[in-house]
C-alpha positions as CSV (number, residue, x, y, z in Angstrom):
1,X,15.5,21.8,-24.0
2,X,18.5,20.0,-26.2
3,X,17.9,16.7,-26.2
4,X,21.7,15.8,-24.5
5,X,20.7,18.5,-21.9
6,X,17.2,16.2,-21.1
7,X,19.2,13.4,-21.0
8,X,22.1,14.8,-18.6
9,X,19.2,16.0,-16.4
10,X,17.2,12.8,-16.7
11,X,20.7,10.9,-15.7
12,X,21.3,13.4,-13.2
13,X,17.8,12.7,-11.7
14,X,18.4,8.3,-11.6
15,X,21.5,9.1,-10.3
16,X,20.3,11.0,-7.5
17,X,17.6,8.5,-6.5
18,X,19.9,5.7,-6.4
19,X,21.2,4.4,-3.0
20,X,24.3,6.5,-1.8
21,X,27.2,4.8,-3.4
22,X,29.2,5.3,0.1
23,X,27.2,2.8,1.7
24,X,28.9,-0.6,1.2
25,X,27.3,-4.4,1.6
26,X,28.8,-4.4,4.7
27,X,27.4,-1.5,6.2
28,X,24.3,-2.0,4.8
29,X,24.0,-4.7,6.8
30,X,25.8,-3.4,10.4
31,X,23.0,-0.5,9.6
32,X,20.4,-3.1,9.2
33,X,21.5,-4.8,12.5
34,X,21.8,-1.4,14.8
35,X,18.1,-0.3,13.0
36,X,17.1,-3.9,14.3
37,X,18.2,-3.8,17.8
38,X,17.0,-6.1,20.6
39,X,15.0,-7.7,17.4
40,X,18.2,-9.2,15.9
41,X,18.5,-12.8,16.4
42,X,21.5,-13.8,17.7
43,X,22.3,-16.2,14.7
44,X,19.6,-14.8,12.2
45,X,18.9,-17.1,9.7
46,X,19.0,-14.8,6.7
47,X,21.5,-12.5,5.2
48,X,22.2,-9.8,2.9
49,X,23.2,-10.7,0.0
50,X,23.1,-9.3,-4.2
51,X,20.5,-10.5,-5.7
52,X,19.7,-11.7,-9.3
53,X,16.4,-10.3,-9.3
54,X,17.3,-6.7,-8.4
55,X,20.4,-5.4,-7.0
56,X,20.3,-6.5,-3.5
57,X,18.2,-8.9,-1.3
58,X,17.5,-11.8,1.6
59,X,18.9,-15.0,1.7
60,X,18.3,-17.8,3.8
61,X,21.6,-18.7,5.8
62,X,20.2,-22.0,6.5
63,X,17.1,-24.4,5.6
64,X,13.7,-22.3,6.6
65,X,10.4,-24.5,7.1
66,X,6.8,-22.9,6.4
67,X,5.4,-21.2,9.2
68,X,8.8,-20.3,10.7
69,X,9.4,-16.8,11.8
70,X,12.4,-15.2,9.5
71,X,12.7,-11.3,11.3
72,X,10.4,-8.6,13.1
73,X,11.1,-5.3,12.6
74,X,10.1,-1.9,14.1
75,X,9.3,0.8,11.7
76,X,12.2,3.6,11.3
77,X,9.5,6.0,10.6
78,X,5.8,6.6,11.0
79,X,3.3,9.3,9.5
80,X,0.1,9.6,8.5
81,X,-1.2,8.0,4.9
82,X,-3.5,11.2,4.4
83,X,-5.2,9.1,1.6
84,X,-8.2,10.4,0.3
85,X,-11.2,9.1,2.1
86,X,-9.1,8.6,5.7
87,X,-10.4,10.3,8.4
88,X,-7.3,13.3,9.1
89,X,-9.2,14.1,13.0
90,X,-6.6,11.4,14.2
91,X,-3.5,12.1,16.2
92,X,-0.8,11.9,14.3
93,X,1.2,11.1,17.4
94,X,-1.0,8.2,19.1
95,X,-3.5,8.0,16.3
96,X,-6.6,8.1,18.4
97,X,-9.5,9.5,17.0
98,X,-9.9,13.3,17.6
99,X,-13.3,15.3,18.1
100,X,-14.5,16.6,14.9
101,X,-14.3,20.0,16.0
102,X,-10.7,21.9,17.6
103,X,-8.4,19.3,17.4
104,X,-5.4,20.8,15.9
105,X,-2.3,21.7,17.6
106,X,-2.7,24.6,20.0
107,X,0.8,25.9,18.8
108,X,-0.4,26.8,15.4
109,X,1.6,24.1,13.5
110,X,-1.6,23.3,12.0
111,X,-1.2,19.3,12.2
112,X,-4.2,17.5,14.1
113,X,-2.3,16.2,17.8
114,X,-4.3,15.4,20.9
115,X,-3.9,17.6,24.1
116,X,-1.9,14.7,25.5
117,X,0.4,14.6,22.6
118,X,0.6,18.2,21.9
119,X,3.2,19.2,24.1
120,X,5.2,15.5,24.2
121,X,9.1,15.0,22.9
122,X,7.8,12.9,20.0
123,X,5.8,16.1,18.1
124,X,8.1,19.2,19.2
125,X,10.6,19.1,16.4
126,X,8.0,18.2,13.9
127,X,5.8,21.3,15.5
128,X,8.4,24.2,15.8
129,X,9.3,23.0,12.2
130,X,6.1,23.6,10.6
131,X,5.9,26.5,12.7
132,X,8.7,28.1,11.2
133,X,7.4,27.6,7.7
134,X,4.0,29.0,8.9
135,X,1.1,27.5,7.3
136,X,-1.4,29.2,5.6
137,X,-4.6,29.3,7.2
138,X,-7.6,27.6,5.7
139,X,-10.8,28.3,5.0
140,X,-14.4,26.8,3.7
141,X,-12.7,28.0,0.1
142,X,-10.1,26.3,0.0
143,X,-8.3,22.8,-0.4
144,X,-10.4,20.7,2.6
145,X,-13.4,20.6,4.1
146,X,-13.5,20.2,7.4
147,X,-12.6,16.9,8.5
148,X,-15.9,16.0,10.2
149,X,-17.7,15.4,6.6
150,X,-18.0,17.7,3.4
151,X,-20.1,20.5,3.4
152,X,-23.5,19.9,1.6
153,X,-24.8,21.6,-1.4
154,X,-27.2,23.5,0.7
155,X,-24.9,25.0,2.8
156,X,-24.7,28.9,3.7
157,X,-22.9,30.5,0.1
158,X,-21.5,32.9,2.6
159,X,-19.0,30.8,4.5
160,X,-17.5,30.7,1.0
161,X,-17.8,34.6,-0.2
162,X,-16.2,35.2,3.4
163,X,-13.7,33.1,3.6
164,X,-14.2,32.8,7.4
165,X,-12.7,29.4,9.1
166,X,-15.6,26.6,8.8
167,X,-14.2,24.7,12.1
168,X,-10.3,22.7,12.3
169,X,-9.7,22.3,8.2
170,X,-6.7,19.9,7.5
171,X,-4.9,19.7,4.3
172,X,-3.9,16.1,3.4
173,X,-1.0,17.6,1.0
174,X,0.7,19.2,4.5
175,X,-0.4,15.9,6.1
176,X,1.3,13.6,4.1
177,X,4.5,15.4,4.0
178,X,5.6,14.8,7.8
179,X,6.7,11.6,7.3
180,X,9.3,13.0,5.1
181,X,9.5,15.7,8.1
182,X,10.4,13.3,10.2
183,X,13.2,12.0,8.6
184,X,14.8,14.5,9.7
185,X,15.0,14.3,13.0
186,X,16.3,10.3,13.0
187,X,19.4,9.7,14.6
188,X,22.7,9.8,12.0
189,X,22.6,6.2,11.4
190,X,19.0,6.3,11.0
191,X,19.6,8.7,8.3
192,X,22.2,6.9,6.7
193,X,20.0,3.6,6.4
194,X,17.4,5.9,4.7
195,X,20.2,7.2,2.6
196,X,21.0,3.6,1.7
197,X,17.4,2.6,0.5
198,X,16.7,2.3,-3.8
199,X,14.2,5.2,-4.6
200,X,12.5,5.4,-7.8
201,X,13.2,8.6,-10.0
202,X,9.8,9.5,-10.7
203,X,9.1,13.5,-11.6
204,X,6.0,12.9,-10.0
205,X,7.3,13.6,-6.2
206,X,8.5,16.5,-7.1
207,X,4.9,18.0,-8.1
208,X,4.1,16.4,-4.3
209,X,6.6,18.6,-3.0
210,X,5.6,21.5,-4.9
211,X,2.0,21.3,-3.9
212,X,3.0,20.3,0.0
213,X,5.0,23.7,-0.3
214,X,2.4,25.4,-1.2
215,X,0.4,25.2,1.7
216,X,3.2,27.1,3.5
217,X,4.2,30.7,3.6
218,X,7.9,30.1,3.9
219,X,8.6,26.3,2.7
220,X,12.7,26.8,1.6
221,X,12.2,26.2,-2.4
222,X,15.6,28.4,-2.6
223,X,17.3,26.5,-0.4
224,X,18.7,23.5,-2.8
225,X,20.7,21.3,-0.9
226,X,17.5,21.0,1.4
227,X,14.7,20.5,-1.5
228,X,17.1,17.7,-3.5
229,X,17.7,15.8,0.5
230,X,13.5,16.2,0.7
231,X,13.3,15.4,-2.7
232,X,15.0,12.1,-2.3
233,X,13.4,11.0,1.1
234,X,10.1,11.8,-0.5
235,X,11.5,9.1,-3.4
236,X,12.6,6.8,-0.8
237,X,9.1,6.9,1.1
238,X,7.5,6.6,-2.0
239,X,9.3,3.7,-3.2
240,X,10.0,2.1,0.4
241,X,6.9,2.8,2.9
242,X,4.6,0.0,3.8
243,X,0.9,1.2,4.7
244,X,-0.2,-0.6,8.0
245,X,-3.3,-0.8,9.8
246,X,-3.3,0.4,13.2
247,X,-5.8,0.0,15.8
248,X,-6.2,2.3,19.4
249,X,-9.6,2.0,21.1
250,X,-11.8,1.2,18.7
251,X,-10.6,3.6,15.8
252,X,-8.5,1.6,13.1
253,X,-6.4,4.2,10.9
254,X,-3.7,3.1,8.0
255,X,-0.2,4.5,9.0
256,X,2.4,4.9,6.6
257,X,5.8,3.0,7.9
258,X,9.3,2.6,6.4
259,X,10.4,-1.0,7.3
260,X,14.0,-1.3,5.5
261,X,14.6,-4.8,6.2
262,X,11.6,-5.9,4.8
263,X,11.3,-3.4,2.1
264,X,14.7,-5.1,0.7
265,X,13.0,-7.9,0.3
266,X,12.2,-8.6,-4.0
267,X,8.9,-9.3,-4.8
268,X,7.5,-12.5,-6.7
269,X,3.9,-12.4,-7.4
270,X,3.5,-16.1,-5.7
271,X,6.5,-15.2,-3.0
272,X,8.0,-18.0,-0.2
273,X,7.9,-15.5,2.5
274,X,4.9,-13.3,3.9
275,X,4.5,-10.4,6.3
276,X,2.1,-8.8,8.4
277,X,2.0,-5.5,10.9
278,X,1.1,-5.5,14.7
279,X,-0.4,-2.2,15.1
280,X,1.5,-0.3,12.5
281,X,4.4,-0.1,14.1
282,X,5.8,-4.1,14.0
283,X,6.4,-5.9,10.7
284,X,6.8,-9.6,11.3
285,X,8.1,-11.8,8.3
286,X,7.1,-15.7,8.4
287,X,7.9,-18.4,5.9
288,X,5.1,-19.1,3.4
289,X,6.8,-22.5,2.3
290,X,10.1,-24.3,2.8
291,X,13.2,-22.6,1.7
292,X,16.1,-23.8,1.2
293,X,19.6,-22.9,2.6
294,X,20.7,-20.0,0.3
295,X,17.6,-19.3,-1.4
296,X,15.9,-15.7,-1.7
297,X,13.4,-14.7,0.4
298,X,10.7,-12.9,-1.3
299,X,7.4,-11.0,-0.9
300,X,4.8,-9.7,-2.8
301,X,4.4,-5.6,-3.5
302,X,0.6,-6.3,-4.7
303,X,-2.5,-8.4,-3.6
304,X,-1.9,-12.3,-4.7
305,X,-5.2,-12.6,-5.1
306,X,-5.1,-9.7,-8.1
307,X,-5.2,-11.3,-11.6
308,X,-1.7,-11.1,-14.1
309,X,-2.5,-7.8,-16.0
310,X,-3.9,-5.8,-12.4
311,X,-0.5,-6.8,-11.0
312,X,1.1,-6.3,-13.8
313,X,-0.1,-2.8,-14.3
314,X,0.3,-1.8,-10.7
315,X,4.3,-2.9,-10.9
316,X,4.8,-1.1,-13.8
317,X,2.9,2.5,-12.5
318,X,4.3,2.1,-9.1
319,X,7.4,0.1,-9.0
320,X,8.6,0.6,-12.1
321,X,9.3,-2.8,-13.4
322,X,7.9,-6.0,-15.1
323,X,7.3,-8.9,-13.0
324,X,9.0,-12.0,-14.6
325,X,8.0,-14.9,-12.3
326,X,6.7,-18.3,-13.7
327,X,3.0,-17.2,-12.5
328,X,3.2,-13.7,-14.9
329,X,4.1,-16.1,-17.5
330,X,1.2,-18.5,-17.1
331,X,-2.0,-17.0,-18.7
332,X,-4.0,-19.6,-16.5
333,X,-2.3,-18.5,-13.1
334,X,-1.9,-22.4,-12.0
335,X,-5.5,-23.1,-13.5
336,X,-6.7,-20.2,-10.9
337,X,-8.0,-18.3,-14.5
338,X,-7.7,-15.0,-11.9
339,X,-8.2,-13.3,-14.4
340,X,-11.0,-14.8,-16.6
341,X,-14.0,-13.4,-18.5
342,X,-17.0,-14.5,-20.0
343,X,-16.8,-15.1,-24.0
344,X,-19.1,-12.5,-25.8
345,X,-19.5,-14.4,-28.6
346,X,-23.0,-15.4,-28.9
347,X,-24.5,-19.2,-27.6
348,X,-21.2,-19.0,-26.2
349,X,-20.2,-19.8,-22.2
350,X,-16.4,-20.0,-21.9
351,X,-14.4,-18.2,-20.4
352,X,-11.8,-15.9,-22.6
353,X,-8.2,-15.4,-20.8
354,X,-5.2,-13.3,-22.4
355,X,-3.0,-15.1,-24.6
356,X,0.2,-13.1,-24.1
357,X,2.1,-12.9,-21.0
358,X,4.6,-10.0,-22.2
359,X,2.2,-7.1,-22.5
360,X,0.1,-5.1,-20.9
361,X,-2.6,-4.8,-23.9
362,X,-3.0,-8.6,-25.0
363,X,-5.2,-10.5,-27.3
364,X,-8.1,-12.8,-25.4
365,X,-8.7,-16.1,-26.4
366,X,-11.8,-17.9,-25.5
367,X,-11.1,-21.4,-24.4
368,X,-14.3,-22.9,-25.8
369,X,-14.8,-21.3,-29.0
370,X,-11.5,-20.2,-29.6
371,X,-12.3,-16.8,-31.0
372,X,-10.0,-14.5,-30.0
373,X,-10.7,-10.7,-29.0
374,X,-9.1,-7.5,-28.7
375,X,-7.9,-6.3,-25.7
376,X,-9.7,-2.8,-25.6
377,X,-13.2,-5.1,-25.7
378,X,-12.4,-7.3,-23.1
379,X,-10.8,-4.0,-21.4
380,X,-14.0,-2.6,-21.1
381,X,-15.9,-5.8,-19.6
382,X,-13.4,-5.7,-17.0
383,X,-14.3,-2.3,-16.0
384,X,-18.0,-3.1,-16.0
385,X,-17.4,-5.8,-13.8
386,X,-14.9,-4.1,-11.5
387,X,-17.1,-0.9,-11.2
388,X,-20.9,-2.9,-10.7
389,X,-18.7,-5.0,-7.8
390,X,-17.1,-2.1,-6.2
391,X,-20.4,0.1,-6.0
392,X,-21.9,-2.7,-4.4
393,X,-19.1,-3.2,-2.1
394,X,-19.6,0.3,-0.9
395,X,-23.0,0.7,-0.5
396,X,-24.2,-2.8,0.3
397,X,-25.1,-4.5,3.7
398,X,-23.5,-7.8,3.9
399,X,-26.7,-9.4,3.2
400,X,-27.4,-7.9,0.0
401,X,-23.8,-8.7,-0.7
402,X,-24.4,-12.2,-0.4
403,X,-27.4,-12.1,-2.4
404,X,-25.4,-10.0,-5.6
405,X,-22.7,-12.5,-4.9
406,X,-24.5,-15.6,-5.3
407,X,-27.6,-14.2,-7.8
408,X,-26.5,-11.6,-9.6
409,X,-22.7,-12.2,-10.4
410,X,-22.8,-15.3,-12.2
411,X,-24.7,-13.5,-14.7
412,X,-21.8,-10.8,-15.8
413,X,-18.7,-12.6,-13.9
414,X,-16.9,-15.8,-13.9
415,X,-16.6,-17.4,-10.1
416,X,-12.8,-17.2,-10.8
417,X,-12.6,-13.8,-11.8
418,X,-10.3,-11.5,-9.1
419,X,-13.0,-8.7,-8.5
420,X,-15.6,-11.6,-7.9
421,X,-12.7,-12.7,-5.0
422,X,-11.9,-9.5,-3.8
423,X,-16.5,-9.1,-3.2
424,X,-16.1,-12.4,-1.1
425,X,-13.2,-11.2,1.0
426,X,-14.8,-8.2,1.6
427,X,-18.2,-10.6,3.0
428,X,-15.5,-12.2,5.3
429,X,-14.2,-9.2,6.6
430,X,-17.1,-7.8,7.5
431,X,-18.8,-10.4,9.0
432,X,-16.0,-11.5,10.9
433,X,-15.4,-7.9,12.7
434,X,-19.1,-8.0,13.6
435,X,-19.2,-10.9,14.9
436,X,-21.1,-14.4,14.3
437,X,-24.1,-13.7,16.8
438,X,-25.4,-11.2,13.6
439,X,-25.5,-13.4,11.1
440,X,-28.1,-16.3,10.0
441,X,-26.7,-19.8,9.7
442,X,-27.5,-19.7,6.2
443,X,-25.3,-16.3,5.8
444,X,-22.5,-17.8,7.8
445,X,-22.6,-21.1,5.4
446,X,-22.3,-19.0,2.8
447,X,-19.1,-17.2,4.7
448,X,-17.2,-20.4,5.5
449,X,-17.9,-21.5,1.4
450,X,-16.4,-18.3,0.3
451,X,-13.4,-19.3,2.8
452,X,-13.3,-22.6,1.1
453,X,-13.4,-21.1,-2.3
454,X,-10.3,-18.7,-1.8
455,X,-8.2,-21.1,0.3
456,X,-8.5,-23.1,-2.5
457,X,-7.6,-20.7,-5.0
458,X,-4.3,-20.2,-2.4
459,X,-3.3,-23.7,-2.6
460,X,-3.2,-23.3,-6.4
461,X,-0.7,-20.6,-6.5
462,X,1.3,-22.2,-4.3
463,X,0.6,-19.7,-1.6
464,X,1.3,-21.7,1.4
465,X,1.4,-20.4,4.8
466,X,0.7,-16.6,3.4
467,X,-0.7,-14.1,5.9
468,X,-4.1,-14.2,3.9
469,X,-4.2,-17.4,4.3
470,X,-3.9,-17.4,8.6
471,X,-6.1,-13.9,8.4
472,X,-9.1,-15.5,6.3
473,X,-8.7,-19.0,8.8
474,X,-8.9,-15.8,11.9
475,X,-5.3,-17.1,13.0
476,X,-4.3,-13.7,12.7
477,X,-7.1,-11.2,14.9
């Protein structure tokens, strides 16, 4: 391809993704207030407004204090995450957990519904649509096992010479594109609010179309006006969609949910403003700290716990821009060193921290000895440390966690270091969903210092009143 014909097409593709250039300021917003409904405030106290940070965002119409609710919002749209490792038996209607065996759709649209759900207004559109693309059928061969668990090494070889069906088989690529599917059927100012959303031109989606369309005998690829409309949707999800934890019985699933409101929202690693979901389906937005009348309301698109180079890594991959907020541009993080090593020179203890701000591959500097160390060195540490904590984290009880926390870490791991945080947050979670009556007094001390620790690390960013912050104090349950 001519390189003025890559760049027509590359131009062609930004322009595409970019929010329809019908939709005005003013619309956005009367969009924004008929998506809100009976959850508009009568005199809300933010606005619309363009932003310096990027293109559009929120703005306090008057003075906001900490704590104080800003908006709630229902999600426009709802679907499964289909991540790997998520458990596809649930109903992608009411999200229960199915039976491991014959829980797909008895209508053949191949999408896992419960008998309740399966004939209810809110899956026929999305079922006579798949339908009409007809699914392939699969079997032990092919793409998924069956959704109960994987089948093991010893299993019959002639399931697989066969090809017969091995039980309900759901593939995750199909799964994950009925969000998208249900775009569709929104009302026309639903679909003109999703038509009004920033979505990043990434060739990527594309290849998730492809490979969704694959598991269909009759997907319309031909059909162009249709595959660039599901292209862009795809984009908008992609860019847009929030994943939120949702909880029926006792079976906690993460849905994938387009919140526009807060999705306009700009991000700032340390933000004044932080959300949280009721039950997948409700985003609420409080005020982390004061702000003042006219002042942008921001969030954060990673964890705030996450050191400088994770977040900034994670912007650039999946966001598709560089974070330029006082914290990206302190190497110390407010004296937090999130992102701290130990030196590796020898008869050496300090810790070694990045000395530029401005890339993604810096130099380290030790703060003791001063020597200074390549990035693909102290690359590699990192990796040791975040792969030991993370095996641990999934295949240790709590109490060996504690133990590996308090015994083993030091020896490898600063107590500042983010993966170090992330292993105490994951103690606190657990022990807190099972429950105190479990636990030894000397395991729950070492809970409520691990609280300590991180609230601490919060009040050095300048967190203030963030949804961590209330979750890891059980405000939040």
């Amino acid at each position: 391809m001519a390189s003025a014909e890559r760049m027509n097409t590359t131009a062609a593709m930004v322009a595409h993704m970019a929010p329809s250039r019908s939709t005005t300021p003013d619309q956005l917003a009367r969009l924004i207030d008929v998506h809100l409904g009976d959850l508009r405030e009568e005199q809300p106290n933010w606005m619309l407004a363009p932003s310096p940070v990027a293109g559009r965002g929120v703005f306090a119409t008057r003075d906001i204090a900490a704590g104080e609710l800003i908006f709630r919002e229902r999600a426009l749209v709802v679907g499964p995450t289909a991540r790997k490792g998520s458990q596809l038996n649930t109903c992608v209607c009411c999200h229960r957990l199915l039976a491991s065996k014959h829980f797909l759709c008895p209508h053949h649209c191949t999408l896992p519904v419960c008998g309740e759900c399966a004939d209810s207004a809110a899956h026929r559109n999305e079922c006579e649509h798949f339908q009409r693309w007809m699914p392939k059928d699969l079997t032990a061969s092919e793409e998924q096992p069956p959704a109960k668990e994987p089948p093991s090494a010893e299993g019959d070889p002639q399931d697989v010479a066969t090809k017969e069906p091995l039980g309900d088989v759901v593939n995750p690529l199909s799964l994950r594109i009925l969000t998208a599917v249900r775009v569709f059927y929104l009302s026309k100012e639903q679909r003109a609010l999703v038509d009004a959303m920033q979505a990043n031109a990434e060739r990527g989606y594309r290849q998730e179309i492809i490979k969704a369309a694959q598991c269909f005998r009759k997907f319309p690829t031909t059909d162009k006006p249709f595959m660039d409309q599901l292209f862009r949707v795809v984009g908008v999800l992609n860019t847009n969609a929030f994943e939120a934890p949702c909880r029926v019985d006792k079976h906690e699933t993460l849905l994938r949910g387009l919140f526009p409101l807060t999705a306009i929202m700009n991000h700032e690693c340390t933000p004044n403003a932080s959300h949280y979901f009721e039950n997948g389906r409700l985003a609420v937005v409080r005020a982390a700290r004061d702000i003042p009348k006219g002042g942008e309301i921001t969030t954060t698109y990673t964890k705030i716990l996450w050191s400088n180079l994770t977040r900034g890594i994670f912007l650039k991959m999946t966001k598709y821009f560089v974070c330029n907020c006082d914290r990206c541009n302190d190497n110390s993080e407010n004296g937090t060193y999130l992102s701290a090593l130990f030196c590796r020179e020898q008869g050496c203890k300090g810790l070694v921290i990045p000395v530029q701000t401005k890339t993604l591959q810096p130099d380290w500097r030790c703060l003791s000895c001063e020597n200074v160390f390549p990035h693909a060195k102290m690359a590699r540490y990192q990796d040791f440390a975040l792969n030991t904590i993370n095996n641990r984290i999934n295949t240790c009880s709590v109490r060996d966690m504690i133990h590996f926390i308090n015994e083993l870490c030091p020896r490898f791991c600063p107590p500042s270091n983010y993966v170090l945080i992330e292993a105490k947050l994951n103690v606190i979670w657990r022990m807190t969903r099972l429950g105190a009556e479990e636990y030894a007094p000397e395991e729950l001390a070492h809970k409520d210092r691990y609280r300590e620790e991180i609230l601490a690390i919060l009040h050095k960013l300048g967190a203030g009143e963030c949804t961590l912050k209330k979750l890891i104090t059980e405000e939040i349950q």
